[in-house]
C-alpha positions as a Markdown table, in Angstrom:
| # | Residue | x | y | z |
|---|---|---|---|---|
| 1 | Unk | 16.4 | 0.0 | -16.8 |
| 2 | Unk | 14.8 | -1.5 | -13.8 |
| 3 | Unk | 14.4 | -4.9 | -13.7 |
| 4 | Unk | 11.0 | -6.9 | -13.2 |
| 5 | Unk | 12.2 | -8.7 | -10.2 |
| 6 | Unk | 13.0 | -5.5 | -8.6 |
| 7 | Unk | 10.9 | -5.9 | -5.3 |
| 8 | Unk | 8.3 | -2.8 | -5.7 |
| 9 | Unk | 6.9 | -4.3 | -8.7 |
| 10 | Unk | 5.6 | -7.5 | -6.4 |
| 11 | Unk | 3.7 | -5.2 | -4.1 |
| 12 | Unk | 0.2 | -4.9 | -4.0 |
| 13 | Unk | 0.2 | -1.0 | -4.4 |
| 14 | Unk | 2.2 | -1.3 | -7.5 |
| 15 | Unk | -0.2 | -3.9 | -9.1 |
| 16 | Unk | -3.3 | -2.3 | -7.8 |
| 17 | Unk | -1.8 | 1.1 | -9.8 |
| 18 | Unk | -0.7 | -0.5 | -12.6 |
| 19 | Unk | -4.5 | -1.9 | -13.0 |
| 20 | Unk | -6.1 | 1.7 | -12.4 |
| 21 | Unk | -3.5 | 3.2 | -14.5 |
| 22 | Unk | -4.0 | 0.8 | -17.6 |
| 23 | Unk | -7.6 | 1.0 | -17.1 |
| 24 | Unk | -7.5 | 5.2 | -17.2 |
| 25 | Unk | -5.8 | 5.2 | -20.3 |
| 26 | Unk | -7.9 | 1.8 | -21.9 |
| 27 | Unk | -4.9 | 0.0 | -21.6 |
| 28 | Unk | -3.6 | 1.8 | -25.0 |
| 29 | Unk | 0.3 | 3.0 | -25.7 |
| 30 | Unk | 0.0 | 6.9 | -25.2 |
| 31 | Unk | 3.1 | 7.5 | -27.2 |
| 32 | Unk | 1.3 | 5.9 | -30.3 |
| 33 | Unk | -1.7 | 7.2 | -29.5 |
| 34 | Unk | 0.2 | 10.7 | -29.8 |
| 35 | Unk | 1.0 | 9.4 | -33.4 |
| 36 | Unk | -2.8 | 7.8 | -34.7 |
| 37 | Unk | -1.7 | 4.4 | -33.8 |
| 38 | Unk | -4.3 | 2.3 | -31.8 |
| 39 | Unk | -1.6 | -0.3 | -29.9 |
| 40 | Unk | -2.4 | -2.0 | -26.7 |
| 41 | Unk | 0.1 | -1.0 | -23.7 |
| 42 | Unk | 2.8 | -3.6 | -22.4 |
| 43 | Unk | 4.6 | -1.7 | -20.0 |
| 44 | Unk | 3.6 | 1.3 | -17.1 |
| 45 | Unk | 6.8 | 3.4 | -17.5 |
| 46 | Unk | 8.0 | 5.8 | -14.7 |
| 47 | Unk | 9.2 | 8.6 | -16.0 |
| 48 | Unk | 11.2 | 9.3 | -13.5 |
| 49 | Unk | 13.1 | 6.3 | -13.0 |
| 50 | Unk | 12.8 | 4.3 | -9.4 |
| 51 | Unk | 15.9 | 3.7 | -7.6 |
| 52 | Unk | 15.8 | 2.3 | -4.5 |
| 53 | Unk | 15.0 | 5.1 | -2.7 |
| 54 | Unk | 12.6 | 6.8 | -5.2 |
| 55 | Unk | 10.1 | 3.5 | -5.2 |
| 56 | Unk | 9.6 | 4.4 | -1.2 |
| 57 | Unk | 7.9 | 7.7 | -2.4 |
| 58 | Unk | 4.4 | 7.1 | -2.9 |
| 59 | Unk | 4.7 | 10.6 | -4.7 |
| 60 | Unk | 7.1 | 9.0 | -7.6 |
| 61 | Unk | 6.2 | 5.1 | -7.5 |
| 62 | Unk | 2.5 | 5.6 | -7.3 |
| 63 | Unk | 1.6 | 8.7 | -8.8 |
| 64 | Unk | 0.2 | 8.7 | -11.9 |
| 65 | Unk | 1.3 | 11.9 | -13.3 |
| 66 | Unk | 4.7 | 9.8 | -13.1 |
| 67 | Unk | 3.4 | 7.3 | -15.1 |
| 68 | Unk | 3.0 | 6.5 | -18.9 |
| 69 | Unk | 1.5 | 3.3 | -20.4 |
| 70 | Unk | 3.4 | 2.3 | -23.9 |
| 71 | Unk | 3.8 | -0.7 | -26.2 |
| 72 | Unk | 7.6 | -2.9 | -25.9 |
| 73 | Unk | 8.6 | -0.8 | -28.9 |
| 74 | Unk | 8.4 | 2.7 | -26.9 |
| 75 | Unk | 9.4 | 1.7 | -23.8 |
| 76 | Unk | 12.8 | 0.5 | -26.0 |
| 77 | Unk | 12.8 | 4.0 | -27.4 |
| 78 | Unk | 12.3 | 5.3 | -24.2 |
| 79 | Unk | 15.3 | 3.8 | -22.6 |
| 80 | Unk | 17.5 | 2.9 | -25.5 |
| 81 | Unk | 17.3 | 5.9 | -28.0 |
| 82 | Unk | 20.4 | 8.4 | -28.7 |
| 83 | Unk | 18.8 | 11.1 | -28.6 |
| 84 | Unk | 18.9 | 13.6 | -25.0 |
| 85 | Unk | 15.6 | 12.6 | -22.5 |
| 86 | Unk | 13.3 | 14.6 | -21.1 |
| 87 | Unk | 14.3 | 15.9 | -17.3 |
| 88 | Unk | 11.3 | 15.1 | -15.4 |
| 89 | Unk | 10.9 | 16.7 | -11.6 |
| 90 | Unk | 7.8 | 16.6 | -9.2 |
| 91 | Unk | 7.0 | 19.6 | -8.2 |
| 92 | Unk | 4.0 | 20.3 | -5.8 |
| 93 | Unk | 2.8 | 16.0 | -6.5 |
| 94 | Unk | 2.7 | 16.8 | -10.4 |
| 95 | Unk | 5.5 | 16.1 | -12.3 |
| 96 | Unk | 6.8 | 18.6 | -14.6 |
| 97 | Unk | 8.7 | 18.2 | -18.0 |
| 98 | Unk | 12.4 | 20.2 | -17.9 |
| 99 | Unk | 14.5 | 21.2 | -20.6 |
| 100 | Unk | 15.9 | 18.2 | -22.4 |
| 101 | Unk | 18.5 | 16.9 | -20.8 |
| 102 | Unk | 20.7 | 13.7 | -20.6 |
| 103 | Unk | 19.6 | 12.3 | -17.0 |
């Protein structure tokens, strides 16, 4: 997991999308949303992960199809959970689930 100090999360672009992001989506956890539960967001997750070479591509870093706003507790799931993850490509600017896959 990236950490917070990681230099793309100080930029401007990457606060001004986080704020449009969390405001799209009323600053609620999608993932408990998906499950009836009304819990405000923490975190904007990537889906697909930056590296330092990914959070130079405005189509990855910025993009909100790329992007998921969840709660402490999911983001943990997210990156901490046995279970396979989702494989997650951008294809055409939209990102598109794969098979499940270990990343």
């Amino acid at each position: 997991m990236r950490s917070v100090s990681f230099p793309f999360y100080k930029t401007r672009a990457w606060k001004e999308c986080r704020a449009a992001y969390l405001h799209k989506v009323n600053g609620l956890c999608e993932l408990c949303m998906e499950r009836g539960i009304i819990k405000p967001a923490d975190i904007v997750h990537h889906k697909i992960h930056l590296t330092d070479e990914t959070a130079r591509d405005p189509a990855i870093a910025l993009n909100f199809e790329n992007l998921q706003a969840v709660c402490i507790d999911c983001h943990n799931a997210l990156h901490f959970r046995k279970a396979p993850k989702k494989r997650y490509e951008i294809i055409d600017g939209k990102v598109v689930i794969g098979e499940d896959a270990p990343l």
